[in-house]
PDBQT receptor file of N, H, CA, C and O in Angstrom, charges set to zero:
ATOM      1  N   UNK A   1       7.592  -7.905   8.864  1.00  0.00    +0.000 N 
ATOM      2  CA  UNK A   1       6.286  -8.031   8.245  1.00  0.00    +0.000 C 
ATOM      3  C   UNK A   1       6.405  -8.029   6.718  1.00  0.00    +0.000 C 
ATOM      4  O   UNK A   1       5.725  -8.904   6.182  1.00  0.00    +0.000 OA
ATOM      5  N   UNK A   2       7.213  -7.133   5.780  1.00  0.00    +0.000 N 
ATOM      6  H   UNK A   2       7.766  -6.423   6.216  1.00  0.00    +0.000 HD
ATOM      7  CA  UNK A   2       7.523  -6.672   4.599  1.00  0.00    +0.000 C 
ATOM      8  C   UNK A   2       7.917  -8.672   4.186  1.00  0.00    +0.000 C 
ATOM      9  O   UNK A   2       7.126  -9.411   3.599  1.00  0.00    +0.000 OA
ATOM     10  N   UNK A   3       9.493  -9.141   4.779  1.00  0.00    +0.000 N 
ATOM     11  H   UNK A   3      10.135  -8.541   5.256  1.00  0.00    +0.000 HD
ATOM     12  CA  UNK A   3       9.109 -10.253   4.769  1.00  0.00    +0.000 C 
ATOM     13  C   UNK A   3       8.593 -11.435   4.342  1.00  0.00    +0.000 C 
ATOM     14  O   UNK A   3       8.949 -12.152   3.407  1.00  0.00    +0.000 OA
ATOM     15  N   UNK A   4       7.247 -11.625   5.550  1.00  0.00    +0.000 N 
ATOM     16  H   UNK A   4       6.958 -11.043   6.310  1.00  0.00    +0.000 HD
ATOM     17  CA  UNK A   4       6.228 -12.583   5.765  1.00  0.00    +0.000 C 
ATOM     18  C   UNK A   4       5.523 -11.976   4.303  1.00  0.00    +0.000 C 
ATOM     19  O   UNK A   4       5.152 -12.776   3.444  1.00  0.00    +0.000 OA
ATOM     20  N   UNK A   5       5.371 -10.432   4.098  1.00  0.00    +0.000 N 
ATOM     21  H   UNK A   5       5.672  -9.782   4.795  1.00  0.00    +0.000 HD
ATOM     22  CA  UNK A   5       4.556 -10.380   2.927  1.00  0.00    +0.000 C 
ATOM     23  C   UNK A   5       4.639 -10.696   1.298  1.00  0.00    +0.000 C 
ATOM     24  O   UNK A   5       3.920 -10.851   0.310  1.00  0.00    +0.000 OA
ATOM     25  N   UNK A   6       5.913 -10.682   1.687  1.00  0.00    +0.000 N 
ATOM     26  H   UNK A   6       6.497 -10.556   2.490  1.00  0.00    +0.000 HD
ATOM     27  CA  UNK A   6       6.713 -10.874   0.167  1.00  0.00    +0.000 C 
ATOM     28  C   UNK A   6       6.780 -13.008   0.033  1.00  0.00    +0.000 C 
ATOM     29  O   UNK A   6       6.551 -13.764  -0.911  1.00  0.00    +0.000 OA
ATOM     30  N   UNK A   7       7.135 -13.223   1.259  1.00  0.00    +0.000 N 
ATOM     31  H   UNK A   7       7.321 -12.609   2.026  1.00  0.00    +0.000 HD
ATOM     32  CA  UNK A   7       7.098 -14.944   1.004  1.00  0.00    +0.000 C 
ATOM     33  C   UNK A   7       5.776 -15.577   0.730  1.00  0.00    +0.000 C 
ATOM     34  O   UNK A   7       5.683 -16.719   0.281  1.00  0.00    +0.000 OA
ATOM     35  N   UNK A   8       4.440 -14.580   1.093  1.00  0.00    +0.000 N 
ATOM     36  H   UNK A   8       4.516 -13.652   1.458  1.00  0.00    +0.000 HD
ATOM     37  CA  UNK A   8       3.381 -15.342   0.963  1.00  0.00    +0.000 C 
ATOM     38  C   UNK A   8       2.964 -14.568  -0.482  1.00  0.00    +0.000 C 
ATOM     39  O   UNK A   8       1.760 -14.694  -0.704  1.00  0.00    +0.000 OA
ATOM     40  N   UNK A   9       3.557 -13.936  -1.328  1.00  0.00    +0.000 N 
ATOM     41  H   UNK A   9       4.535 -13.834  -1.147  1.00  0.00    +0.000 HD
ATOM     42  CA  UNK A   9       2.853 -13.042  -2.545  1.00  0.00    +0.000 C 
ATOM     43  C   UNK A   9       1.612 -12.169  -2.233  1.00  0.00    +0.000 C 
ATOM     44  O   UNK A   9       0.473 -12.170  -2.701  1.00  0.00    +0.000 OA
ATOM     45  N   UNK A  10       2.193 -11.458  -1.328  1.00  0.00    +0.000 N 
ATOM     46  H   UNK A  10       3.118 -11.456  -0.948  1.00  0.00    +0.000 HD
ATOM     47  CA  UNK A  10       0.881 -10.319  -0.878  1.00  0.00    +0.000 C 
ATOM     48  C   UNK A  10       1.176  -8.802  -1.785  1.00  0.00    +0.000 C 
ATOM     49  O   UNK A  10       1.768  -7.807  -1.366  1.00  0.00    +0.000 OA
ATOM     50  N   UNK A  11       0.796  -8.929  -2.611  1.00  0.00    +0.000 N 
ATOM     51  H   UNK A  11       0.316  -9.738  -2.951  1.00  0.00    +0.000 HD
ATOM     52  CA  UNK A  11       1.233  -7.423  -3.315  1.00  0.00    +0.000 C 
ATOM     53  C   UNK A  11       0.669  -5.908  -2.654  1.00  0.00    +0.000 C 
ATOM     54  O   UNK A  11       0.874  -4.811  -3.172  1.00  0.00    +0.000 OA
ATOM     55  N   UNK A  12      -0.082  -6.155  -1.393  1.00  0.00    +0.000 N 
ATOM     56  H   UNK A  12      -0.249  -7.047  -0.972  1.00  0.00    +0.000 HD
ATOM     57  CA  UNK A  12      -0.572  -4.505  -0.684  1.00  0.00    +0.000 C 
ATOM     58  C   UNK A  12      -0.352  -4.999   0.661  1.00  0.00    +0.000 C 
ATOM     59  O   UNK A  12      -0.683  -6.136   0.999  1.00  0.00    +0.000 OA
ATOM     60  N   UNK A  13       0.253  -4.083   1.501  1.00  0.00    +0.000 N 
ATOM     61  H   UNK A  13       0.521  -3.160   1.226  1.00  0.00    +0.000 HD
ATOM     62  CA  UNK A  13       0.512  -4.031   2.740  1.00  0.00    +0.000 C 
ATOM     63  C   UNK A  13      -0.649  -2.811   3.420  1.00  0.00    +0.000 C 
ATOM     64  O   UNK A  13      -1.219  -2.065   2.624  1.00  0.00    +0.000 OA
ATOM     65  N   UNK A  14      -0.823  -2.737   4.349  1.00  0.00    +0.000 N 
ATOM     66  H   UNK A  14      -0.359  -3.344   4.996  1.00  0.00    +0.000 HD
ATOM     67  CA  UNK A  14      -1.570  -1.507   4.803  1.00  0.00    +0.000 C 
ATOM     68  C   UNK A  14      -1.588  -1.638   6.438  1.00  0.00    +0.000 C 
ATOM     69  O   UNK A  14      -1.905  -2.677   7.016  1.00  0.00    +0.000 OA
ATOM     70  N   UNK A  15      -1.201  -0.431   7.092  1.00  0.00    +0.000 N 
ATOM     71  H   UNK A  15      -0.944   0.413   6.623  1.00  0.00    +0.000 HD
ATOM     72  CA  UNK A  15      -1.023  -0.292   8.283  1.00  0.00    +0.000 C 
ATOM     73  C   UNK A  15      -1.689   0.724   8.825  1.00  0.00    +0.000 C 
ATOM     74  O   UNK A  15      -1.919   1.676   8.078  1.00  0.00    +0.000 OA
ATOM     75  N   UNK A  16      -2.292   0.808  10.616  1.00  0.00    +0.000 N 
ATOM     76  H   UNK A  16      -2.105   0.036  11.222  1.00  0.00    +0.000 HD
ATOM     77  CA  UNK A  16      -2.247   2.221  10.730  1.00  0.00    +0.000 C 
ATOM     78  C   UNK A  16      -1.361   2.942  11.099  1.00  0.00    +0.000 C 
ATOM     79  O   UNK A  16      -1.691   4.102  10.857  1.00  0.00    +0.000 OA
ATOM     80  N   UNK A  17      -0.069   2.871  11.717  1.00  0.00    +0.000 N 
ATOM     81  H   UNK A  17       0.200   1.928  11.913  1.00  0.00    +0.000 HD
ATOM     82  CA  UNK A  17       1.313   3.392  12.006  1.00  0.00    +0.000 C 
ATOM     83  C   UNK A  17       2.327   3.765  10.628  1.00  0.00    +0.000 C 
ATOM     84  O   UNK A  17       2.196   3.328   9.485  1.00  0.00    +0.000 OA
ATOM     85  N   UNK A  18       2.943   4.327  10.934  1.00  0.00    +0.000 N 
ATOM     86  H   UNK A  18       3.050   4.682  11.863  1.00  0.00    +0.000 HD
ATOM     87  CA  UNK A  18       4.248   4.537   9.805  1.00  0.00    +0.000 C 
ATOM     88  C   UNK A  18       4.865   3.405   9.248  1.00  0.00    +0.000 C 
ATOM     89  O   UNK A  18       4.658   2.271   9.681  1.00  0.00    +0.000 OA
ATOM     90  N   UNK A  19       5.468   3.606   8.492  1.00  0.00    +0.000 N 
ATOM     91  H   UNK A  19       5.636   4.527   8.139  1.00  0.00    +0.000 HD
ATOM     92  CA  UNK A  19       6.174   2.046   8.353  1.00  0.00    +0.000 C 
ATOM     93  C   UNK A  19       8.104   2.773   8.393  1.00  0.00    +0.000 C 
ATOM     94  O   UNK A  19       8.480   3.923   8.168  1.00  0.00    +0.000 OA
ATOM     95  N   UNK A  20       8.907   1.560   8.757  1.00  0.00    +0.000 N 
ATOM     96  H   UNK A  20       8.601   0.625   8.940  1.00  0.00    +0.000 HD
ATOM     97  CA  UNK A  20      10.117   2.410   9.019  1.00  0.00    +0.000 C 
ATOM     98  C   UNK A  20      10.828   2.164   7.657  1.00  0.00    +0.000 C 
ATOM     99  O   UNK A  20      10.531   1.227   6.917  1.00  0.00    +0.000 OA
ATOM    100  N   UNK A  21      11.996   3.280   7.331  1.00  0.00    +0.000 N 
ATOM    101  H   UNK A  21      12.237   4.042   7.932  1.00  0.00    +0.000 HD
ATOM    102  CA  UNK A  21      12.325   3.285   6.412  1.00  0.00    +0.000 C 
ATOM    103  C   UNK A  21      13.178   1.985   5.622  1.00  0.00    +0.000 C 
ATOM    104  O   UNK A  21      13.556   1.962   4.450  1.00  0.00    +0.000 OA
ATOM    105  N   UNK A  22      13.339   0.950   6.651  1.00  0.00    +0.000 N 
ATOM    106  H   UNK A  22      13.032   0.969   7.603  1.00  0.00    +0.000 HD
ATOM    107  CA  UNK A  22      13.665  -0.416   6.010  1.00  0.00    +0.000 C 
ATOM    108  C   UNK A  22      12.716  -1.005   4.969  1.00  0.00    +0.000 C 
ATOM    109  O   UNK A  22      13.084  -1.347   3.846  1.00  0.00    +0.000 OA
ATOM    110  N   UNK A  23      11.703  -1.079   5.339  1.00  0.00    +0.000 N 
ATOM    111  H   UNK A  23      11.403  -0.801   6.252  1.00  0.00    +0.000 HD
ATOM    112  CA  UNK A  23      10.212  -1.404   5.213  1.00  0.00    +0.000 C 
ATOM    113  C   UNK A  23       9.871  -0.524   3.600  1.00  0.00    +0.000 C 
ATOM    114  O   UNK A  23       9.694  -1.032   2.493  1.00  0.00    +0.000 OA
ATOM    115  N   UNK A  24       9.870   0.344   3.836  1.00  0.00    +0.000 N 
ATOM    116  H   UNK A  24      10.014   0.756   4.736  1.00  0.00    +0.000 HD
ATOM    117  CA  UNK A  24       9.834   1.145   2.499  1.00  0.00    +0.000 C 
ATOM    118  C   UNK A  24      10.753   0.600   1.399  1.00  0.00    +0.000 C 
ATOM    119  O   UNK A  24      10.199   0.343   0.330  1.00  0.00    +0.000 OA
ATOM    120  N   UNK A  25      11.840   0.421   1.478  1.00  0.00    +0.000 N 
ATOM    121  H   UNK A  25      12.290   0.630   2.346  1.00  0.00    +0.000 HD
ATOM    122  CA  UNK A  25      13.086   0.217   0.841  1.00  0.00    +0.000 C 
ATOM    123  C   UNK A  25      12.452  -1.361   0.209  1.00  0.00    +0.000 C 
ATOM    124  O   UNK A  25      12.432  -1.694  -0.976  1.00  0.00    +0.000 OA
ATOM    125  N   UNK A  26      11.952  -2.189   1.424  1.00  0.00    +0.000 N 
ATOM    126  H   UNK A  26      11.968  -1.918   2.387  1.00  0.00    +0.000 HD
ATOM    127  CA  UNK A  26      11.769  -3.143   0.514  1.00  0.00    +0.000 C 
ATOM    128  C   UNK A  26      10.709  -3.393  -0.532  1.00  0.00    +0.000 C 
ATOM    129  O   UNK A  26      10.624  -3.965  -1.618  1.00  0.00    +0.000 OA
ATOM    130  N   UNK A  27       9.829  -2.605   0.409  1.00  0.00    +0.000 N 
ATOM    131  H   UNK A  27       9.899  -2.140   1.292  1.00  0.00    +0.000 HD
ATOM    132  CA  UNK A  27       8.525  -2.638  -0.324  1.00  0.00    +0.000 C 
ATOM    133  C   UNK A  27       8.765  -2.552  -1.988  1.00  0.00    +0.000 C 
ATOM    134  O   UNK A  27       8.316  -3.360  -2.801  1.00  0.00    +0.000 OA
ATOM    135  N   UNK A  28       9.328  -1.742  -2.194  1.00  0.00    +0.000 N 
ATOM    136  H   UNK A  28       9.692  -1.085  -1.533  1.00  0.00    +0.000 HD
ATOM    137  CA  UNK A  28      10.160  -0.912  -3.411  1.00  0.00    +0.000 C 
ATOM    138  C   UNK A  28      10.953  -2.272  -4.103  1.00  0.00    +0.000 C 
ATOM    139  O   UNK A  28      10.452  -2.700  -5.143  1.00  0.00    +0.000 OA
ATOM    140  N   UNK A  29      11.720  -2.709  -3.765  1.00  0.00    +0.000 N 
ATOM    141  H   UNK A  29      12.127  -2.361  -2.920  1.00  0.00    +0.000 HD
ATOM    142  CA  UNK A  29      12.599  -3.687  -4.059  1.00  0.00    +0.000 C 
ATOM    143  C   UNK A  29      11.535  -4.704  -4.500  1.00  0.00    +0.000 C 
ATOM    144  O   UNK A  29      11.356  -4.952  -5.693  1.00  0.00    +0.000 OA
ATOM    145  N   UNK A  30      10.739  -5.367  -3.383  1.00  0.00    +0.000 N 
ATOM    146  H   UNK A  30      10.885  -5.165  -2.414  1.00  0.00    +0.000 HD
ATOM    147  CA  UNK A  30      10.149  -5.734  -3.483  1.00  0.00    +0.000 C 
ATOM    148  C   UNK A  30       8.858  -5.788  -4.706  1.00  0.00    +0.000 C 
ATOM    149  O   UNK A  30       8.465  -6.843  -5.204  1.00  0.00    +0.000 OA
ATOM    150  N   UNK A  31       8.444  -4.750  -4.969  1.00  0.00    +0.000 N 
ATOM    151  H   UNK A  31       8.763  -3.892  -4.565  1.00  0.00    +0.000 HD
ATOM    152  CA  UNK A  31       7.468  -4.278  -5.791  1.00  0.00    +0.000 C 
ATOM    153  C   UNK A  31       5.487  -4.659  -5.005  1.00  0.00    +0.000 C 
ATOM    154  O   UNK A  31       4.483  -5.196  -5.472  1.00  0.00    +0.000 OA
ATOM    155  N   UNK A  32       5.826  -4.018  -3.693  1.00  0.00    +0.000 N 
ATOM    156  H   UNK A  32       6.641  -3.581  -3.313  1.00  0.00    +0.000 HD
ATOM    157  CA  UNK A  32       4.941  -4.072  -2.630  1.00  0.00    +0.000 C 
ATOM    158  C   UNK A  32       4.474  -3.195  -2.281  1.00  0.00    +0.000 C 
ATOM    159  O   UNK A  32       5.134  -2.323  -1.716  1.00  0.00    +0.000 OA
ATOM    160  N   UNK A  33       3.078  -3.079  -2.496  1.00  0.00    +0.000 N 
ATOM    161  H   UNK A  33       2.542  -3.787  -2.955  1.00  0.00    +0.000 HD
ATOM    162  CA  UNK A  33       2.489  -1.340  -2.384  1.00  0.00    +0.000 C 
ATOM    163  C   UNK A  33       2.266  -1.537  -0.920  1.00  0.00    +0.000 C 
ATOM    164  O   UNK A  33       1.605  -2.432  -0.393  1.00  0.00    +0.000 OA
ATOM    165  N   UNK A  34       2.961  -0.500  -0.308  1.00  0.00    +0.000 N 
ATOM    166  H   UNK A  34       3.497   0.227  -0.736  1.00  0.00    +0.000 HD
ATOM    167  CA  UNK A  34       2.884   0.202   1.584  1.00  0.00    +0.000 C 
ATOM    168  C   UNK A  34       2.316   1.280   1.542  1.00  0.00    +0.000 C 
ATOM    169  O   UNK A  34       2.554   2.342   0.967  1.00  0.00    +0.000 OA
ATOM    170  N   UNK A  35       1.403   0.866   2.315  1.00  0.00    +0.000 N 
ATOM    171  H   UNK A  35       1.210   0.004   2.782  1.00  0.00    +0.000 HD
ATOM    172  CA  UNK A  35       0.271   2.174   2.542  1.00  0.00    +0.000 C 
ATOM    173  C   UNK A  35       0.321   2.201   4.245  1.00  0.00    +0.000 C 
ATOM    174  O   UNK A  35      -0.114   1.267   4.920  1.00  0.00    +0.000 OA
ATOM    175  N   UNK A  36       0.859   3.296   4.758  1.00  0.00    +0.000 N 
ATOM    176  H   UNK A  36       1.212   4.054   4.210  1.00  0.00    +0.000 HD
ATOM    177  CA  UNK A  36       0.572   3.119   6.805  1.00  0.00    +0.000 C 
ATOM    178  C   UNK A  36      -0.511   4.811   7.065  1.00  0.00    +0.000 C 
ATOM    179  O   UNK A  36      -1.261   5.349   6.250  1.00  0.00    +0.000 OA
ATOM    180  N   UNK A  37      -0.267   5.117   8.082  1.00  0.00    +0.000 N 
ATOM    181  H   UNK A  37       0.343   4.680   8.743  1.00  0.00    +0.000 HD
ATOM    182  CA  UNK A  37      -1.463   6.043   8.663  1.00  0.00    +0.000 C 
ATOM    183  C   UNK A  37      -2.738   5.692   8.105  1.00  0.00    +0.000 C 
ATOM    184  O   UNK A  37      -3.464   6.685   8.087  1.00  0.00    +0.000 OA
ATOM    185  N   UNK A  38      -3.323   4.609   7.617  1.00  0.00    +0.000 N 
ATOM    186  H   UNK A  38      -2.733   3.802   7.631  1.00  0.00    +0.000 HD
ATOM    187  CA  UNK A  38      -4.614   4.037   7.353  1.00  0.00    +0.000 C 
ATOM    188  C   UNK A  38      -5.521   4.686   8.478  1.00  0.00    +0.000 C 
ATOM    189  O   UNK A  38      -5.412   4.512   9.692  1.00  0.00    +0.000 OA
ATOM    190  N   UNK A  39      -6.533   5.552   7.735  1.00  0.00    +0.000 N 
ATOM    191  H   UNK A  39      -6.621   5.694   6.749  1.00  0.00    +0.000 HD
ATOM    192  CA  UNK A  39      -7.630   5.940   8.740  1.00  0.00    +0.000 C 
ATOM    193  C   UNK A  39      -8.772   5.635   7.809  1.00  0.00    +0.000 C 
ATOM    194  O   UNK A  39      -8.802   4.687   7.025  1.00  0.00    +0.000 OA
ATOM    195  N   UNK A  40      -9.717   6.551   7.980  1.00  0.00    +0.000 N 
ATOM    196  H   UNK A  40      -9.693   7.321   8.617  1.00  0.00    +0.000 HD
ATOM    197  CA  UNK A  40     -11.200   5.861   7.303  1.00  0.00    +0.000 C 
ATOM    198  C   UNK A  40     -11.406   6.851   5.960  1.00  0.00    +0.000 C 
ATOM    199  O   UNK A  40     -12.076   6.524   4.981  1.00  0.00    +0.000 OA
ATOM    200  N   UNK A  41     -10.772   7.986   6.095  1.00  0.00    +0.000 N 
ATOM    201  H   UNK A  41     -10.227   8.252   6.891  1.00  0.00    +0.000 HD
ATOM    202  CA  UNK A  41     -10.967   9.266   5.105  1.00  0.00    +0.000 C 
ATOM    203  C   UNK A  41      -9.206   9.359   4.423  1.00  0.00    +0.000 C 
ATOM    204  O   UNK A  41      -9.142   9.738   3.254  1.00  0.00    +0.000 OA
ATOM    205  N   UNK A  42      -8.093   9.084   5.010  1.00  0.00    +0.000 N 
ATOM    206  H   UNK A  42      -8.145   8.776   5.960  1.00  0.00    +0.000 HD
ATOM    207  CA  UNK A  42      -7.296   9.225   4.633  1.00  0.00    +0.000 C 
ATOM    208  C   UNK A  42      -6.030   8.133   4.975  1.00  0.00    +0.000 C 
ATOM    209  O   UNK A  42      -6.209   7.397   5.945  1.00  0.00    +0.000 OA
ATOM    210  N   UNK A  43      -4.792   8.009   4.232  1.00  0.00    +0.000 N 
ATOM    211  H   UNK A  43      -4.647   8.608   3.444  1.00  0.00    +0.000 HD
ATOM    212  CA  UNK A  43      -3.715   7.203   4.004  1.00  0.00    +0.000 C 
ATOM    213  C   UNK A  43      -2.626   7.763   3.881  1.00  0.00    +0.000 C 
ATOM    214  O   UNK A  43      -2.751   8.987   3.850  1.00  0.00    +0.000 OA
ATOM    215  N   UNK A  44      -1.479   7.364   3.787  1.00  0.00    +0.000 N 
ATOM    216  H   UNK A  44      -1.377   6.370   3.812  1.00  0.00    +0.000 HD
ATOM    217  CA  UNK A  44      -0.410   7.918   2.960  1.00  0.00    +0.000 C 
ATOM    218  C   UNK A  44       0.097   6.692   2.128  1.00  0.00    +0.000 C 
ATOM    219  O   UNK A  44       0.020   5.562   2.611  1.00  0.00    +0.000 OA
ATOM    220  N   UNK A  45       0.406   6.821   1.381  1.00  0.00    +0.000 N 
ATOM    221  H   UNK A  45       0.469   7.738   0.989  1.00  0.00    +0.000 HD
ATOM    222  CA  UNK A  45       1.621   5.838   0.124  1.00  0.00    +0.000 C 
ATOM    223  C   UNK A  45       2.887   5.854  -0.132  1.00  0.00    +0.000 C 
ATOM    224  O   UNK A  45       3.452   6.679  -0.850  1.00  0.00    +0.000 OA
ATOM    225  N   UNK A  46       3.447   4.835   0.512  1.00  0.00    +0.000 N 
ATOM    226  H   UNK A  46       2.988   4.164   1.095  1.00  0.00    +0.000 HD
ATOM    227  CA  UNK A  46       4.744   4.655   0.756  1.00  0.00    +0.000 C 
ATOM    228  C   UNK A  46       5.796   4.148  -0.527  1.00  0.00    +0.000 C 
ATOM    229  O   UNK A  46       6.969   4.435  -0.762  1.00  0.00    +0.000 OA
ATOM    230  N   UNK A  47       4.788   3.238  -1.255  1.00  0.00    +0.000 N 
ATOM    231  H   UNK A  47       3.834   3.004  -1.065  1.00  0.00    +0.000 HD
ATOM    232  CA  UNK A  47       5.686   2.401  -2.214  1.00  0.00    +0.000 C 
ATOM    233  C   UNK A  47       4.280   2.269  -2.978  1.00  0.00    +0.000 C 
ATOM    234  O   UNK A  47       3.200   2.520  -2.442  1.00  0.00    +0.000 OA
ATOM    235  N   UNK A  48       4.446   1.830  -4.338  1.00  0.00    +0.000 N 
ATOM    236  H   UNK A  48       5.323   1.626  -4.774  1.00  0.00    +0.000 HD
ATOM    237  CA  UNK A  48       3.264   1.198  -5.234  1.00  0.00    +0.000 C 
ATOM    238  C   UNK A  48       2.207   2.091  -5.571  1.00  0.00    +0.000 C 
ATOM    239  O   UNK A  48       1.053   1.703  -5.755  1.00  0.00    +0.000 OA
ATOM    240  N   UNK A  49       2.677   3.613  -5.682  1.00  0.00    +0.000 N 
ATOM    241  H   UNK A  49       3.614   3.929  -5.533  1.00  0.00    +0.000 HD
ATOM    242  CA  UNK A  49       1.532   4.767  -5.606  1.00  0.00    +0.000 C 
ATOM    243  C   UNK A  49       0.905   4.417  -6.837  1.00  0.00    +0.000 C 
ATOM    244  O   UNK A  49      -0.254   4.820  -6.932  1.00  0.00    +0.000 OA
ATOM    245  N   UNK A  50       1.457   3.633  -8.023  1.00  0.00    +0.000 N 
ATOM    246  H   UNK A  50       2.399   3.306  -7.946  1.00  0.00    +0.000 HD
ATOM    247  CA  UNK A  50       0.596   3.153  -9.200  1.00  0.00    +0.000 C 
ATOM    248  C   UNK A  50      -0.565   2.480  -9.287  1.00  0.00    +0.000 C 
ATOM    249  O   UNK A  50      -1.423   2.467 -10.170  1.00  0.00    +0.000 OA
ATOM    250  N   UNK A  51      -0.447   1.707  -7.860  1.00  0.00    +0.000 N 
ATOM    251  H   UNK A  51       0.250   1.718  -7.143  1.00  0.00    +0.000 HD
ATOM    252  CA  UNK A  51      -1.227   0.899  -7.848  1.00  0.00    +0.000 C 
ATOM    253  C   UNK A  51      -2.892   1.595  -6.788  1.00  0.00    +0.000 C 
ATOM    254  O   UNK A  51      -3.913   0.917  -6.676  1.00  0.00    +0.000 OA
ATOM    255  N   UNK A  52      -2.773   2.600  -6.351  1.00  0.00    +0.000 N 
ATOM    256  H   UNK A  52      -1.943   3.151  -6.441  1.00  0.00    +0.000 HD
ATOM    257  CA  UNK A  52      -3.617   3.248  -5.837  1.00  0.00    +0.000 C 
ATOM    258  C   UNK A  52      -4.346   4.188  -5.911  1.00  0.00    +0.000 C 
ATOM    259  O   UNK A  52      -3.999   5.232  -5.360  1.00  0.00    +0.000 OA
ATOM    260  N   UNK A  53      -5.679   4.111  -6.665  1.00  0.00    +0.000 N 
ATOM    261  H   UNK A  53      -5.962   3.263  -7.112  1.00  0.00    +0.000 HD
ATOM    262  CA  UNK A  53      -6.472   4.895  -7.214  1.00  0.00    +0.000 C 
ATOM    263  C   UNK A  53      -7.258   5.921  -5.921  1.00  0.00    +0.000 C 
ATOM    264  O   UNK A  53      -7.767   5.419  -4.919  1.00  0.00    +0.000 OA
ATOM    265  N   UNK A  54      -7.222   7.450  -6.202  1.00  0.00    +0.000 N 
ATOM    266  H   UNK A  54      -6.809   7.858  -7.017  1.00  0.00    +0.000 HD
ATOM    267  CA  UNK A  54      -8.019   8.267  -5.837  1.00  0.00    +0.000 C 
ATOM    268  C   UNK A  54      -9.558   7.673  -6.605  1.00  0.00    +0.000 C 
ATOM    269  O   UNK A  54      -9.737   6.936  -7.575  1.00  0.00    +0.000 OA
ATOM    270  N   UNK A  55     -10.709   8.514  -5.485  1.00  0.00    +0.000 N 
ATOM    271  H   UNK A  55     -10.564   9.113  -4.697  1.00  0.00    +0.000 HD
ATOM    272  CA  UNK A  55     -11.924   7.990  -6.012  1.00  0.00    +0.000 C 
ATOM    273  C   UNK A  55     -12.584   8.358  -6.885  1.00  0.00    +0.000 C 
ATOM    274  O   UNK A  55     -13.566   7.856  -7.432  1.00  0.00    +0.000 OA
ATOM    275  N   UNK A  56     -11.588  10.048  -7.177  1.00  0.00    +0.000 N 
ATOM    276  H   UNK A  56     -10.790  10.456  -6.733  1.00  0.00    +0.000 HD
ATOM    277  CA  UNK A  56     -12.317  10.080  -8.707  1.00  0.00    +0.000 C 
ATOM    278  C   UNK A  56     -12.185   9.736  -9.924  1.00  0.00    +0.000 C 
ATOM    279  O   UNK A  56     -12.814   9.993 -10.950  1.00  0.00    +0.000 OA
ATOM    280  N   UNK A  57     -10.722   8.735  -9.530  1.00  0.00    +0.000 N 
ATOM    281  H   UNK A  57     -10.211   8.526  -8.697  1.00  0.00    +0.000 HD
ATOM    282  CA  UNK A  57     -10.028   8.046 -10.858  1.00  0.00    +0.000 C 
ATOM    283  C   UNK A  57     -10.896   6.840 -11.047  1.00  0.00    +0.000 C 
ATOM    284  O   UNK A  57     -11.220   6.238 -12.071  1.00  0.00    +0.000 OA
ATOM    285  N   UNK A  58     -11.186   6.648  -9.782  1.00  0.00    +0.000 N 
ATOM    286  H   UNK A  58     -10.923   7.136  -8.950  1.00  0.00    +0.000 HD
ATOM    287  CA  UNK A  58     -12.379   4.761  -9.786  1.00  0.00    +0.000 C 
ATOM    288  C   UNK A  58     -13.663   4.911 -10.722  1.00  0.00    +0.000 C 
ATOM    289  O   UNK A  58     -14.683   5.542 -10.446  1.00  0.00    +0.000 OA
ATOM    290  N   UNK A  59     -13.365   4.119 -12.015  1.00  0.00    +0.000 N 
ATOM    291  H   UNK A  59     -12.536   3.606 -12.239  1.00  0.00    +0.000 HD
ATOM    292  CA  UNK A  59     -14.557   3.812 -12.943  1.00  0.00    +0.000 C 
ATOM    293  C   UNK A  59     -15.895   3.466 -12.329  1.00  0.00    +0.000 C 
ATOM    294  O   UNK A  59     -15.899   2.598 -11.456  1.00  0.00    +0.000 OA
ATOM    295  N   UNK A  60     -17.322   4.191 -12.772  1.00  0.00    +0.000 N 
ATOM    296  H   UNK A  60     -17.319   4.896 -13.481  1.00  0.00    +0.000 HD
ATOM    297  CA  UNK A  60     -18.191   4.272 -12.234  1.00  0.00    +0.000 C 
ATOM    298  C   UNK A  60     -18.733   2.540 -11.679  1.00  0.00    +0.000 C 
ATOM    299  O   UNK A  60     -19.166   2.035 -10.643  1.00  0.00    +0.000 OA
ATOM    300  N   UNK A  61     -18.363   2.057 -13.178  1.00  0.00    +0.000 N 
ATOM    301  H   UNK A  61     -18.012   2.467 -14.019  1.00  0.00    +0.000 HD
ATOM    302  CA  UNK A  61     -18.515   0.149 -13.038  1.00  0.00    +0.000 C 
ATOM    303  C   UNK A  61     -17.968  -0.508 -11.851  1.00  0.00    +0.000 C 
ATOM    304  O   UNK A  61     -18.406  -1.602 -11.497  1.00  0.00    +0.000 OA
ATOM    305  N   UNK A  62     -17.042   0.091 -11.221  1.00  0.00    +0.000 N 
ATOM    306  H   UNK A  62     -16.687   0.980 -11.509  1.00  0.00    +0.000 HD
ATOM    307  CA  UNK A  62     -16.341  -0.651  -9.816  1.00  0.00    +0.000 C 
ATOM    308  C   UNK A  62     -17.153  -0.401  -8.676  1.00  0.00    +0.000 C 
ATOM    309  O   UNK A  62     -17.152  -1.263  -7.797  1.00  0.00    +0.000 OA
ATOM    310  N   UNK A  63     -17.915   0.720  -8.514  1.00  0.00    +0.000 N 
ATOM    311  H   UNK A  63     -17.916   1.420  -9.229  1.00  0.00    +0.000 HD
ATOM    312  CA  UNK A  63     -18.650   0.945  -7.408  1.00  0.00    +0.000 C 
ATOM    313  C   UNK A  63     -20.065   0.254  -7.476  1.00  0.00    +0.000 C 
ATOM    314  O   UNK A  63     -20.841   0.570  -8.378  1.00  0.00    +0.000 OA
ATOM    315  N   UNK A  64     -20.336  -0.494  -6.721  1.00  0.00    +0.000 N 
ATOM    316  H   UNK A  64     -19.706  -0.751  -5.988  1.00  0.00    +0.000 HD
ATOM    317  CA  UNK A  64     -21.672  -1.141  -6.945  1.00  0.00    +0.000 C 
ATOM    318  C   UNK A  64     -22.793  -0.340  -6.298  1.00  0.00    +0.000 C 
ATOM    319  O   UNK A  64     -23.959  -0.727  -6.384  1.00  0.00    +0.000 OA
TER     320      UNK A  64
């Protein structure tokens, strides 16, 4: 999947399962933010934690 994501220029991955530690490695290499355990209240961040804002970091202007 890491991959398919990197050949099509997908810079965020997101899963609800783990991702395995290959997957991580590339993500990284890659420069591919992996996010897996996707639920509705919570995530974890695998790779690209720069790129993933908590909601109290989100500028009031982004929320409509």
């Amino acid at each position: 999947m890491m991959g398919k994501a990197a050949r099509m220029g997908v810079p965020f991955v997101v899963s609800r399962t783990s991702p395995t530690s290959l997957s991580v490695a590339l993500a990284e290499a890659w420069n591919i933010t992996l996010v897996g355990y996707a639920r509705r209240t919570s995530m974890n961040v695998y790779a690209g934690q720069e790129r993933v804002l908590r909601d109290e970091e989100v500028p009031n202007d982004a929320n409509p």
